[in-house]
C-alpha positions in Angstrom: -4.3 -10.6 -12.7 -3.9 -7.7 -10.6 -2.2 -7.8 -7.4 -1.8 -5.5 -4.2 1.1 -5.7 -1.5 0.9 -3.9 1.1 3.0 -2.9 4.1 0.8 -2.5 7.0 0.6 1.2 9.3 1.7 1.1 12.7 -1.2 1.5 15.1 -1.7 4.3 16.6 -0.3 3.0 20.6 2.4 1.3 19.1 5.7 3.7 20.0 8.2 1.2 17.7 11.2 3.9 16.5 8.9 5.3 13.7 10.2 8.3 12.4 14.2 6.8 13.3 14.1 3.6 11.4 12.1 3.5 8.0 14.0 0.5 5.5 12.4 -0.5 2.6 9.5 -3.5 2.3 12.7 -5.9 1.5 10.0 -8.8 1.5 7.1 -7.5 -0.7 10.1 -6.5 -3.5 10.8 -10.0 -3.4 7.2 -11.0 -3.7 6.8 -8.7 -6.7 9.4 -10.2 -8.4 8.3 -13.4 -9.1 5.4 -12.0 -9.7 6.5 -9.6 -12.9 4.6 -11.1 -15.1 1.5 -9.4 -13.2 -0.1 -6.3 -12.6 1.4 -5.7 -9.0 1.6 -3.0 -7.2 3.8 -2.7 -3.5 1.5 0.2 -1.5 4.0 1.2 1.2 1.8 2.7 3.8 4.6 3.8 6.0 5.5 6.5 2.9 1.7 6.5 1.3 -0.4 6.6 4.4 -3.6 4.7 4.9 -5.5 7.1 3.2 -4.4 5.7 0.3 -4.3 2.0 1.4 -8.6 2.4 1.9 -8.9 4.2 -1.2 -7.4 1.3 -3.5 -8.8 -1.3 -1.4 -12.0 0.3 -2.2 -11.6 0.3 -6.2 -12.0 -3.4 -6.8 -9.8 -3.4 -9.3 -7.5 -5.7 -7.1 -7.6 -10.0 -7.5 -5.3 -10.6 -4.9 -4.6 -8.5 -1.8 -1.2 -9.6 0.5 -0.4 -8.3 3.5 3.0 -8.4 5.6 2.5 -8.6 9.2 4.4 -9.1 12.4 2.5 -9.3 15.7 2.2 -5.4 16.5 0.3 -5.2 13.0 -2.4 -7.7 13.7 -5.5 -5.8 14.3 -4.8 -3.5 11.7 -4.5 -6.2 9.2 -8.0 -7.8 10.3 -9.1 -4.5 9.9 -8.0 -3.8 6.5 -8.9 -7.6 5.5 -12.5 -6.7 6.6 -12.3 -3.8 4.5 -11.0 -4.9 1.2 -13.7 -8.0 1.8 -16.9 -6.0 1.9 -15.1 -3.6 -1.0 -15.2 -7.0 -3.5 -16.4 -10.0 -1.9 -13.9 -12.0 -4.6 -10.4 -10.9 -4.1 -8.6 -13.0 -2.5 -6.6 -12.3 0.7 -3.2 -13.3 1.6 -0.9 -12.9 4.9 2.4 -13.9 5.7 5.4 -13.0 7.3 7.1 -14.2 11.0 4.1 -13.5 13.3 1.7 -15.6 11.1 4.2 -18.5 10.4 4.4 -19.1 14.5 0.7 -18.2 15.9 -1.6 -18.7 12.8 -4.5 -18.8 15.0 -4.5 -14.8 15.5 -5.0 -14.5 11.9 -8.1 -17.1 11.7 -10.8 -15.0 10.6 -13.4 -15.5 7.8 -11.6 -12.3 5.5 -8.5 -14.0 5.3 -8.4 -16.4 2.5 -4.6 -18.3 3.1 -1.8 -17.7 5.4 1.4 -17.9 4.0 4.3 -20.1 6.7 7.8 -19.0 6.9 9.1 -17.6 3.3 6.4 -16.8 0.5 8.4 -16.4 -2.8 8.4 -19.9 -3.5 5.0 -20.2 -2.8 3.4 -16.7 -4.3 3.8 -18.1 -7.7 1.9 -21.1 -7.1 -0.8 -19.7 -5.3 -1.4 -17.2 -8.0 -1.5 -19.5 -10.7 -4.0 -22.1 -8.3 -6.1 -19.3 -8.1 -5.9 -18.0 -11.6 -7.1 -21.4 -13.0 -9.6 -22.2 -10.1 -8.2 -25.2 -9.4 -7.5 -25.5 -5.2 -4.8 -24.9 -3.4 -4.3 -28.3 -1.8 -1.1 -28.6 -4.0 0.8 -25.5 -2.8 2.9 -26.7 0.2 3.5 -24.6 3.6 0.6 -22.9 3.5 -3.0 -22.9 5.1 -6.2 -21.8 3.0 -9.9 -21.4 3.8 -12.3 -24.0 2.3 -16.1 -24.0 3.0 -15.2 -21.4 5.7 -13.0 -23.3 7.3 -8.8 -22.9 7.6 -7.0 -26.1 5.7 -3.7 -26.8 6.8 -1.7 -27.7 3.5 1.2 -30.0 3.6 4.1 -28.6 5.6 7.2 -27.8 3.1 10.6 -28.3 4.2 11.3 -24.8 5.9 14.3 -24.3 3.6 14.7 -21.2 1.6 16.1 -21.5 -2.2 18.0 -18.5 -2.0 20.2 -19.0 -4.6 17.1 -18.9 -6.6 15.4 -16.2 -6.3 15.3 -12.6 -8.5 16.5 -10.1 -7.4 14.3 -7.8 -5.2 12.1 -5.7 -7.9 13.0 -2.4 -6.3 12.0 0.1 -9.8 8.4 -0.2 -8.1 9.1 2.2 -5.2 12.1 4.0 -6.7 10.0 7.3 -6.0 10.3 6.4 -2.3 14.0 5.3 -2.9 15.5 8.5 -0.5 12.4 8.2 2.3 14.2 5.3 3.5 17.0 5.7 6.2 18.4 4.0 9.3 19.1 6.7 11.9 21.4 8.9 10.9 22.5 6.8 7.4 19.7 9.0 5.1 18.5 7.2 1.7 19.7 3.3 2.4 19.3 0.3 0.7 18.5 -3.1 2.4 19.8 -6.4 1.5 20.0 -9.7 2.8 22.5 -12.0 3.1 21.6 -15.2 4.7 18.3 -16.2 6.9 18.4 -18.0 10.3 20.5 -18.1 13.5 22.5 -20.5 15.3 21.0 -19.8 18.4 18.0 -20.1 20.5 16.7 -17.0 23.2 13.4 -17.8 24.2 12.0 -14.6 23.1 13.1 -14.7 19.5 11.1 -16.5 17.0 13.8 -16.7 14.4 15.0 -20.4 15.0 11.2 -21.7 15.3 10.5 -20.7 11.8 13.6 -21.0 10.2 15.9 -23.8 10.0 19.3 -23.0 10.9 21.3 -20.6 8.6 20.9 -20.5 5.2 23.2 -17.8 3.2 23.3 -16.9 -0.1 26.1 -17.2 -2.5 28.6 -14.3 -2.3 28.6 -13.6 -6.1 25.0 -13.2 -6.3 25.5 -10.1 -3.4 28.2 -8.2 -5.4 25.9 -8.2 -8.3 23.0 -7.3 -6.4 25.0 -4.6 -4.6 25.9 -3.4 -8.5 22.4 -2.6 -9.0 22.0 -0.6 -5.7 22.5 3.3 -6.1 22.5 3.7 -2.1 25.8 4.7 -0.6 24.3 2.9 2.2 23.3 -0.9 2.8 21.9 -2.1 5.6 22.0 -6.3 5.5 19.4 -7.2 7.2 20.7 -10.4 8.4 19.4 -12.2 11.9 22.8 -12.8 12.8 25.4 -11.8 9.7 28.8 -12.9 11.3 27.2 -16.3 11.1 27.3 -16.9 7.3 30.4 -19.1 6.5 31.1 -17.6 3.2 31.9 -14.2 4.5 35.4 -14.5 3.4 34.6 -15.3 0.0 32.2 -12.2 -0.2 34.8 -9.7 1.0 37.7 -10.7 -1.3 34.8 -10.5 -4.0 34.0 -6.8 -2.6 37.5 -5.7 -2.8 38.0 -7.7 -6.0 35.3 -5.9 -7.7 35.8 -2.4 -5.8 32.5 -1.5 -4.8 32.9 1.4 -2.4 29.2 1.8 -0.2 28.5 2.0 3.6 28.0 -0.8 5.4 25.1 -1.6 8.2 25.5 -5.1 10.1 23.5 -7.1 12.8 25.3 -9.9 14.5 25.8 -11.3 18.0 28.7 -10.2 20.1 30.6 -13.4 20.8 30.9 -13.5 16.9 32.7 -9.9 16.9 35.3 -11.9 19.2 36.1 -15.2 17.2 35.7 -13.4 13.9 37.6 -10.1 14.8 40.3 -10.3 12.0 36.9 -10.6 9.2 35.5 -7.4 11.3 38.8 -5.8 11.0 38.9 -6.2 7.3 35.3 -5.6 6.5 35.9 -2.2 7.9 38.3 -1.4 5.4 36.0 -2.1 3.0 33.3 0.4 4.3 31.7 -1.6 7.9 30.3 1.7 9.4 27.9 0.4 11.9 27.4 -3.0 14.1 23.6 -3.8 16.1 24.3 -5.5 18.7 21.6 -7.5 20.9 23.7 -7.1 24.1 20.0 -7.7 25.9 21.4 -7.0 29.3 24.8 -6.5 31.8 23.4 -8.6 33.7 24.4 -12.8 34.1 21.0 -13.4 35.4 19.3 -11.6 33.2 21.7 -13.1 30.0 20.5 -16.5 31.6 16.7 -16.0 32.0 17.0 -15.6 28.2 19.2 -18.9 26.8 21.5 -15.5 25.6 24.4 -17.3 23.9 27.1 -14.4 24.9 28.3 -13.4 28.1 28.4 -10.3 30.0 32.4 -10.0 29.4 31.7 -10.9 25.6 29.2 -8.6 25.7 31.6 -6.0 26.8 34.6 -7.2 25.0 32.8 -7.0 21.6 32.2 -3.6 22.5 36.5 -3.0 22.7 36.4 -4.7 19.5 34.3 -2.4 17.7 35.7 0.8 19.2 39.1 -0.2 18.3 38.0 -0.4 14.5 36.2 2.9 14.9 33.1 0.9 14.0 29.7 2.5 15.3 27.8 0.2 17.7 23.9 0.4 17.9 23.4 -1.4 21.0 20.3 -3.1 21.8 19.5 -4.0 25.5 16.8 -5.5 27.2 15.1 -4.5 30.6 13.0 -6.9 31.9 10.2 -7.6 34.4 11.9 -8.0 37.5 13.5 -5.0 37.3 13.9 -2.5 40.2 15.3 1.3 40.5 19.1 -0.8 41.0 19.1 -2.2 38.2 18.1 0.9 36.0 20.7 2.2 37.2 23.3 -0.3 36.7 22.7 -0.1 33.2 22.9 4.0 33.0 26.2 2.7 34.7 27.4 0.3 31.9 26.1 2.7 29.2 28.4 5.9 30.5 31.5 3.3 31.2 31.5 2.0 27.7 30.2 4.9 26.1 27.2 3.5 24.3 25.7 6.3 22.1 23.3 4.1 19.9 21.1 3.0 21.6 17.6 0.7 21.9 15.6 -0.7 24.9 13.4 -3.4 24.1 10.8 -4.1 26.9 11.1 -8.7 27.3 8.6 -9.2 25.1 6.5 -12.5 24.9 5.7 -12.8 21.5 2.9 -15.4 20.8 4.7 -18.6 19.2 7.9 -17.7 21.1 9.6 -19.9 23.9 8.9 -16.9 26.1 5.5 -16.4 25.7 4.6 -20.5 26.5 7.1 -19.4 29.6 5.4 -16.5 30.9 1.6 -17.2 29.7 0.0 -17.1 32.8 2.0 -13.4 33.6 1.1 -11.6 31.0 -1.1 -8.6 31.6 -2.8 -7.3 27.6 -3.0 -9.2 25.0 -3.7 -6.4 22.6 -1.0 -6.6 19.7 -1.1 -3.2 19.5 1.3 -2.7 21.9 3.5 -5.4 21.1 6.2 -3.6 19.7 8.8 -3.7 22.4 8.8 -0.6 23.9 5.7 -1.8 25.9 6.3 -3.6 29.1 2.9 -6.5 28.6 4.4 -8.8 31.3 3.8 -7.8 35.4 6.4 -5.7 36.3 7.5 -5.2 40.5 7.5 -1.6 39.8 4.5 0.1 39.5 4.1 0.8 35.4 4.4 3.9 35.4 7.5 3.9 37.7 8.8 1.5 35.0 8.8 3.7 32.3 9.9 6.7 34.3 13.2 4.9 34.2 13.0 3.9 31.0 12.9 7.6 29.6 14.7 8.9 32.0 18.0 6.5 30.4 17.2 8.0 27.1 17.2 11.3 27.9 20.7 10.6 29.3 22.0 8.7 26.8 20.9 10.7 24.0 21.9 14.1 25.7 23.2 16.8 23.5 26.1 17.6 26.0 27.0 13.8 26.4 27.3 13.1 23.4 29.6 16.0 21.8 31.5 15.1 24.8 32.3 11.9 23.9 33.5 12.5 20.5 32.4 9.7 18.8 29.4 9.2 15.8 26.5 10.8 16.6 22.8 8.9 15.7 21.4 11.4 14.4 22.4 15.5 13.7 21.8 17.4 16.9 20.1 19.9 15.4 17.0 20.7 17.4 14.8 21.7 14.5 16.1 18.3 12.9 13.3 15.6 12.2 14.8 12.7 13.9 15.5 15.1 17.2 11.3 16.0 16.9 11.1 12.4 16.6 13.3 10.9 19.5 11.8 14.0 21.5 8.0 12.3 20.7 9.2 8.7 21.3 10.4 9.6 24.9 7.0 11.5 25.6 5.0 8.6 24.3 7.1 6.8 26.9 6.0 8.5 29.5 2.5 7.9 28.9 3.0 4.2 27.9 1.4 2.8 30.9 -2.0 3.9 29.9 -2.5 1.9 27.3 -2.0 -1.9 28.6 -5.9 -0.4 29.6 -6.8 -1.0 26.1 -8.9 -4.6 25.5 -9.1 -6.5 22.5 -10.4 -9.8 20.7 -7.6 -12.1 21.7 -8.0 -11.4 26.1 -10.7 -14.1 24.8 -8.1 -16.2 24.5 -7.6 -18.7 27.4 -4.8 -21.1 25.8 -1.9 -20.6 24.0 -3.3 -23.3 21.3 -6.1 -20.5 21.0 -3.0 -18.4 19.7 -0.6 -20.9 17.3 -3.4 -23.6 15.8 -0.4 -26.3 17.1 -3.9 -29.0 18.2 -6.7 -27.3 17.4 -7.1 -26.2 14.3 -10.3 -25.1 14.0 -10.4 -22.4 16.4 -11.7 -18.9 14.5 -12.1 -15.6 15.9 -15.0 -14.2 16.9 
């Protein structure tokens, strides 16, 4: 049995921070894993290019295709599925990943043969062995398949993860891609993760609707897997880190076992305040860098979305980490509503608590999201192309291009030269002008600038009326056309 998984290109629109953050395909490794007793191959497009993707697609030597997709690689995915279909009618197609798991019914087309909901390695194995002996796939829980043309929703499984089960990631299949991967300025980094879920609930997150609470991992099962990693630097890849109740027990094991690597976090900023003294000491032990979702300075704005910390946590956290020396990547939100004031209170917060990571995320209403059965009736493109949070699809009171004016125009002050040397704090990326990541952020804040023209662009879901059209939750039926 031969098997392809592949890590879907950006589109061409999408702006994402390509070229600043490139970690490795954490979740096909896994896949690949349980599968070892297969032919399997993990095609990385983001290191192999699509070139390469069409050419293997097109030498039906392949039983099973997967794909990982989140929402801004949807169209690209139909158009690859179409693609390996008419290359051999009889491989089978498989998608999963967070976008599927909460709006199946964008990925309801005739080429795809089963949609994988929430994790896939307990299920991969099953649906590879169904297929193998030709027998169905009404026994393999938590998924949905095709059957006479038609999309089958299998039994729903529990939602839990058996993390304590699983191999280890099979990483010895891209280990010629092993230094291509890097996190700003942290250059040839390792991702691992910890635990799954988070204990809260913004609207525009889709992490608690298709995971149940937090499940973590158990401590000794890290420090081996983190004896197997080469990387001086780790990036756990958590939803919300400071929220695993074991992380006690993992840092006595760390120092116990002496393992001496640079550590990359996400985790909410209340969290950083009841669990300073862990923060403290997991410093020590090699913390470098914190992401923090502040999502805005703002009350009203922290309100609008159910965000669990407050402006003064927000701010306090913050202290926290710049009394530990600890870089902050902090991630901020700018929504809608937004006018030239409020730009500019946030250049404000940025210079008075010297923030020199830094990521805006347009409010995004992802399909399957809290937000997006909010704010259906105010969103302007449907086109998943530009999903990717640097483009603004809801109706802005500026004028769009006025929008991301400001939006650039923050950048360009946050990220200058002179600011930040200034500061004397850990820069993001070298300041080298003939560096790749300043060509890149240079790029990035162009394609800013000419964002507006693409919420132009149409595609196949504006024929979308209802949000059912979009997550399958009634009818179930519904297939693109």
């Amino acid at each position: 049995m031969n098997i392809l998984l592949v890590r879907v290109p950006f589109p061409k629109m999408c702006l994402g921070f390509k070229g600043l953050t490139e970690l490795e395909p954490l979740q096909l490794e896994y896949l690949a894993a349980e599968l070892e007793e297969y032919n399997v191959k993990i095609l990385d497009t983001w290191v192999d290019g699509e070139t390469k993707l069409l050419k293997e697609m097109s030498s039906k030597k392949w039983d099973i295709i997967g794909f990982n997709s989140s929402a801004v690689h949807i169209l690209q995915m139909h158009k690859y599925a179409k693609y390996a279909k008419a290359a051999n009618s009889k491989v089978l197609i498989l998608v999963g990943g967070e976008q599927p798991t909460i709006s199946p019914g964008m990925y309801n087309i005739p080429e795809i043969d089963i949609i994988i909901f929430g994790e896939g390695v307990s299920k991969i194995g099953k649906i590879v062995s169904a297929f193998k002996s030709g027998s169905g796939f009404e026994n393999v829980p938590g998924i949905a398949y095709r059957k006479n043309g038609t999309l089958v929703f299998a039994e729903k499984d529990s939602g839990l993860s058996c993390f304590n089960d699983y191999k280890f990631p099979n990483r010895e299949l891209l280990s010629k891609y092993r230094n291509r991967y890097f996190l700003y300025g942290a250059r040839s980094i390792a991702t691992v993760v910890y635990s799954l879920g988070c204990p809260h609930k913004c609207n525009f997150c889709c992490v608690w609707r298709k995971q149940i609470g937090v499940q973590t991992r158990n401590p000794q099962l890290i420090i081996e897997e983190l004896k197997t990693i080469k990387e001086e630097w780790v990036f756990f890849c958590d939803d919300n880190f400071l929220a695993n109740t074991n992380i006690e027990e993992f840092l006595d094991l760390l120092e116990e076992n002496n393992i001496r690597k640079r550590y990359i976090i996400e985790c909410s900023a209340e969290l950083i305040i009841t669990k300073e003294k862990l923060v403290e000491r997991f410093r020590k032990l090699g913390l470098s860098t914190v992401l923090v979702g502040l999502e805005s300075f703002s009350e009203k704005d922290l309100e609008y979305v159910n965000k669990a910390a407050s402006v003064e946590q927000n701010i306090q956290s913050l202290c926290i980490l710049r009394k530990y020396n600890i870089d902050c990547l902090a991630s901020v939100i700018v929504y809608p509503q937004w006018t030239k004031k409020d730009f500019d209170n946030l250049w404000q917060n940025i210079k008075r608590e010297k923030i020199t990571f830094l990521h805006l995320q347009c409010l995004t209403p992802y399909p399957g999201t809290e937000l997006f059965d909010e704010t259906f009736d105010q969103i302007n493109s449907f086109n998943m192309d530009i999903y990717d949070m640097e483009h603004m699809v809801l109706n802005t009171r500026m004028s769009l291009k006025s929008f991301y004016r400001e939006i650039a125009k923050i950048y360009i002050k946050t990220y200058n030269p002179i600011r930040l040397i200034t500061l004397n704090r850990n820069l993001p990326f070298p300041l080298n002008p003939f560096h790749r990541s300043a060509y890149t952020m240079f790029k990035f804040i162009y394609g800013i600038f000419q964002a507006h023209k693409h919420s132009e662009v149409k595609c196949v879901f504006d024929k979308f009326k209802t949000i059912d059209e979009f997550t399958l939750n009634k009818d179930r039926n519904h297939e693109i056309r």
